[in-house]
C-alpha positions as CSV (number, residue, x, y, z in Angstrom):
1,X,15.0,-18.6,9.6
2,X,15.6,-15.1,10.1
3,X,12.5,-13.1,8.5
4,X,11.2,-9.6,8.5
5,X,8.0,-7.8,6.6
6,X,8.9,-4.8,5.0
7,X,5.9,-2.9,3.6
8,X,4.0,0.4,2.3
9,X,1.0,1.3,2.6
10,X,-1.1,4.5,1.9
11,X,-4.9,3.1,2.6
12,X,-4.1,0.8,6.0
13,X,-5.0,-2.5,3.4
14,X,-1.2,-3.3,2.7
15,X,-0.3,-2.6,6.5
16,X,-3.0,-5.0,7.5
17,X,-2.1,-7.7,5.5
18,X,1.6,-6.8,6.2
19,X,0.9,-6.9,10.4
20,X,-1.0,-10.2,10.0
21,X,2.0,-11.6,8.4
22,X,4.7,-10.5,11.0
23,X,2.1,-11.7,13.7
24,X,1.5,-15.2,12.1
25,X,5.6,-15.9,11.3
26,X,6.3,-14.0,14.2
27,X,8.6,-11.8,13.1
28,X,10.2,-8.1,12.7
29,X,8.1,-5.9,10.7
30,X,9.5,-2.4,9.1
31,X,7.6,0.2,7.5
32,X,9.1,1.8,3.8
33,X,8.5,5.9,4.2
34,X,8.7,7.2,1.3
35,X,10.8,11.0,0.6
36,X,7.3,12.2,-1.2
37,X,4.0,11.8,0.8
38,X,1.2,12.6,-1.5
39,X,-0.6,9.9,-2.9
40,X,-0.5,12.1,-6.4
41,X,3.1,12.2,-6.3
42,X,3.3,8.6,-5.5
43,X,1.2,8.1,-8.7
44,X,3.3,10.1,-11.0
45,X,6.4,8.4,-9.7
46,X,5.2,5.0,-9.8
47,X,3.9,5.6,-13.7
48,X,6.5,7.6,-15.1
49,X,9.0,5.1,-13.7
50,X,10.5,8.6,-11.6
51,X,12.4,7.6,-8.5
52,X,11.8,10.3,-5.4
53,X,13.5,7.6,-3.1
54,X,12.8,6.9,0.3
55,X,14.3,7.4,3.6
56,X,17.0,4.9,4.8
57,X,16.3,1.6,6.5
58,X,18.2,1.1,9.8
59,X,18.2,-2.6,8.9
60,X,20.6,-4.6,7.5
61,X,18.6,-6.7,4.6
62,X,21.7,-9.1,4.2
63,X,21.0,-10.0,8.1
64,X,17.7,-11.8,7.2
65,X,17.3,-15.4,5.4
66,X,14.1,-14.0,4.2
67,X,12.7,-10.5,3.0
68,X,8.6,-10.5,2.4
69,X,7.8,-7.1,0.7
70,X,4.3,-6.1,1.1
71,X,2.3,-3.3,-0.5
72,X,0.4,-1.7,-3.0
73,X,-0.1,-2.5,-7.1
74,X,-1.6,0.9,-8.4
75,X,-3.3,0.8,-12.0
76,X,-1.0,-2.1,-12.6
77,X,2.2,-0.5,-11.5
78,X,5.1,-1.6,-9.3
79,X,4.8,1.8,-6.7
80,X,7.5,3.7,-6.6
81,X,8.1,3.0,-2.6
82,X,7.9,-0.5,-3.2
83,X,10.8,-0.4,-6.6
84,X,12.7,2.2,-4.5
85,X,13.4,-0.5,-2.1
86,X,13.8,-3.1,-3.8
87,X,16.7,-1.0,-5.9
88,X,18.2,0.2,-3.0
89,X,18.4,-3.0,-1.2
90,X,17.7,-5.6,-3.8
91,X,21.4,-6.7,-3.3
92,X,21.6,-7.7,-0.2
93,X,17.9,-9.8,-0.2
94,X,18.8,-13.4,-0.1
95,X,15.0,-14.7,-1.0
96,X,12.2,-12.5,-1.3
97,X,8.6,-13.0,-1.0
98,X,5.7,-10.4,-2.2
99,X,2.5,-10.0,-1.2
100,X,-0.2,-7.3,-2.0
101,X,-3.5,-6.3,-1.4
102,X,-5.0,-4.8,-4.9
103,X,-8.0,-4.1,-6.7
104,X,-7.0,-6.3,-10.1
105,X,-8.6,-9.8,-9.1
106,X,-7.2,-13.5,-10.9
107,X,-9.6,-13.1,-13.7
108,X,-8.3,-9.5,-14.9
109,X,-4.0,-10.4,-13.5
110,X,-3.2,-10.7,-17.5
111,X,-4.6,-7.0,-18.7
112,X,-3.2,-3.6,-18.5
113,X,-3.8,-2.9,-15.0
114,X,-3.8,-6.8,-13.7
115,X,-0.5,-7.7,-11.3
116,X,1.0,-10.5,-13.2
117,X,3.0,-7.7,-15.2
118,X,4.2,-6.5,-11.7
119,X,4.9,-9.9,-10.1
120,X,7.5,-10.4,-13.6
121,X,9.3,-7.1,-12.9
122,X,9.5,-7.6,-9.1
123,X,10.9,-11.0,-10.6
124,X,13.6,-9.1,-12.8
125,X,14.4,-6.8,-10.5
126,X,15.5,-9.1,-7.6
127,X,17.5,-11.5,-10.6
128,X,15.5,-15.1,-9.9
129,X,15.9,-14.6,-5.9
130,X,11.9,-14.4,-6.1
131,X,10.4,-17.5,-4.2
132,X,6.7,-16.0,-4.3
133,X,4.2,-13.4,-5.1
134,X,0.7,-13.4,-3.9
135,X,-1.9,-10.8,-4.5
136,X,-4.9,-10.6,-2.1
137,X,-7.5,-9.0,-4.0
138,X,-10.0,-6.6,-2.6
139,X,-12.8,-8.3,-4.8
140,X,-11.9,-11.3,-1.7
141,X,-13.5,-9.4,0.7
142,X,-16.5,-7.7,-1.6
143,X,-20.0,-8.3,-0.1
144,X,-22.4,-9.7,-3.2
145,X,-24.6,-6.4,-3.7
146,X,-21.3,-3.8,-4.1
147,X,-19.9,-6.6,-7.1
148,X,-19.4,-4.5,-9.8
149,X,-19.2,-1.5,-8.3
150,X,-15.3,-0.5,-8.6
151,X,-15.6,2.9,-6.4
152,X,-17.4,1.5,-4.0
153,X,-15.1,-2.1,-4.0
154,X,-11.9,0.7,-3.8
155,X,-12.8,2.1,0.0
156,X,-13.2,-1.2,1.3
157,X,-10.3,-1.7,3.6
158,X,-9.1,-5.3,5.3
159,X,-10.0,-6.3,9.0
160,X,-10.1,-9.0,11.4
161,X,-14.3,-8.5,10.8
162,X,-13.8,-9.6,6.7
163,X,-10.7,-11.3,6.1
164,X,-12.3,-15.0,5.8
165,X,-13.4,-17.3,3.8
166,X,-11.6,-17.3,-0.1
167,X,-8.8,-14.0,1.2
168,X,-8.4,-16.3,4.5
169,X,-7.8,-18.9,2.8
170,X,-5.7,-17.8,0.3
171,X,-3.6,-16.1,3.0
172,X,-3.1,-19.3,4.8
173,X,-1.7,-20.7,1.6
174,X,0.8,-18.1,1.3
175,X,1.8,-18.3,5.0
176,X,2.3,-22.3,5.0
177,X,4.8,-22.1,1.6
178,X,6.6,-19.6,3.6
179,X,7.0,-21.6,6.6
């Protein structure tokens, strides 16, 4: 099977996760770069739905069996750079597979700012050519005494020193139903 990652990133977490992929399936691995930089920009586009695009992909999609997307849900929003893309090149994705690293855990993915609302529009977006989407929560990786402490929990950033045990595990889930 033909595979690439595709992914944005803007605190390294999301590149991580996305580099550990294309290592593990052994495959290409492309960077979205979105046309607005700032992380507040990124915001405002991502909640008022407000698309500044991004630059153009010198990849074909429709030359890959399989497209993993990888990168960042944001106070429970699909991110702009992430939507862009898909929109853009939704069309020519055969079967898709999303994976992000976000703050929301499994016990808050129903509420406002949870990712199962993201996983259904990533869903409706690519019209049932979803196979899977996996979120790797930063609460994973959250050493006992900083539990409970969201702005402390928000800086922590994925390495090969913490990503074991439940996020390892996890990931090795998502990797096998890919393969």
């Amino acid at each position: 099977m033909n595979t690439i990652v595709v992914y944005y990133s803007n605190t390294g977490n999301n590149r991580y996760l996305a580099k550990k992929i294309a290592e593990d399936i052994q495959c290409e691995i492309l960077e979205i770069s979105p046309r607005v930089k700032t992380l507040y920009g990124l915001i405002i586009s991502s909640l008022l739905k407000v698309s500044f695009g991004i630059h153009t992909i010198k990849k074909n999609m429709q030359d890959y069996d399989i497209v993993i997307l990888c990168g960042p849900i944001w106070m429970g929003q699909f991110i702009s750079p992430l939507s862009d893309f898909l929109k853009k090149y939704g069309n020519d994705i055969k079967k898709l597979y999303f994976a992000s690293c976000c703050g929301s855990g499994s016990t808050s993915s129903e509420t406002k700012f949870g990712y199962s609302k993201v996983f259904q529009q990533v869903n409706n977006l690519m019209y049932g050519k979803l196979a899977l989407a996996e979120a790797f929560s930063i609460e994973l990786i959250t050493p006992e005494d900083m539990k409970g402490k969201d702005e402390e929990t928000m800086k922590l950033r994925l390495s090969d020193e913490n990503f074991k045990g439940e996020i390892l595990k996890k990931y090795s889930e998502f990797i096998n139903k890919i393969e």
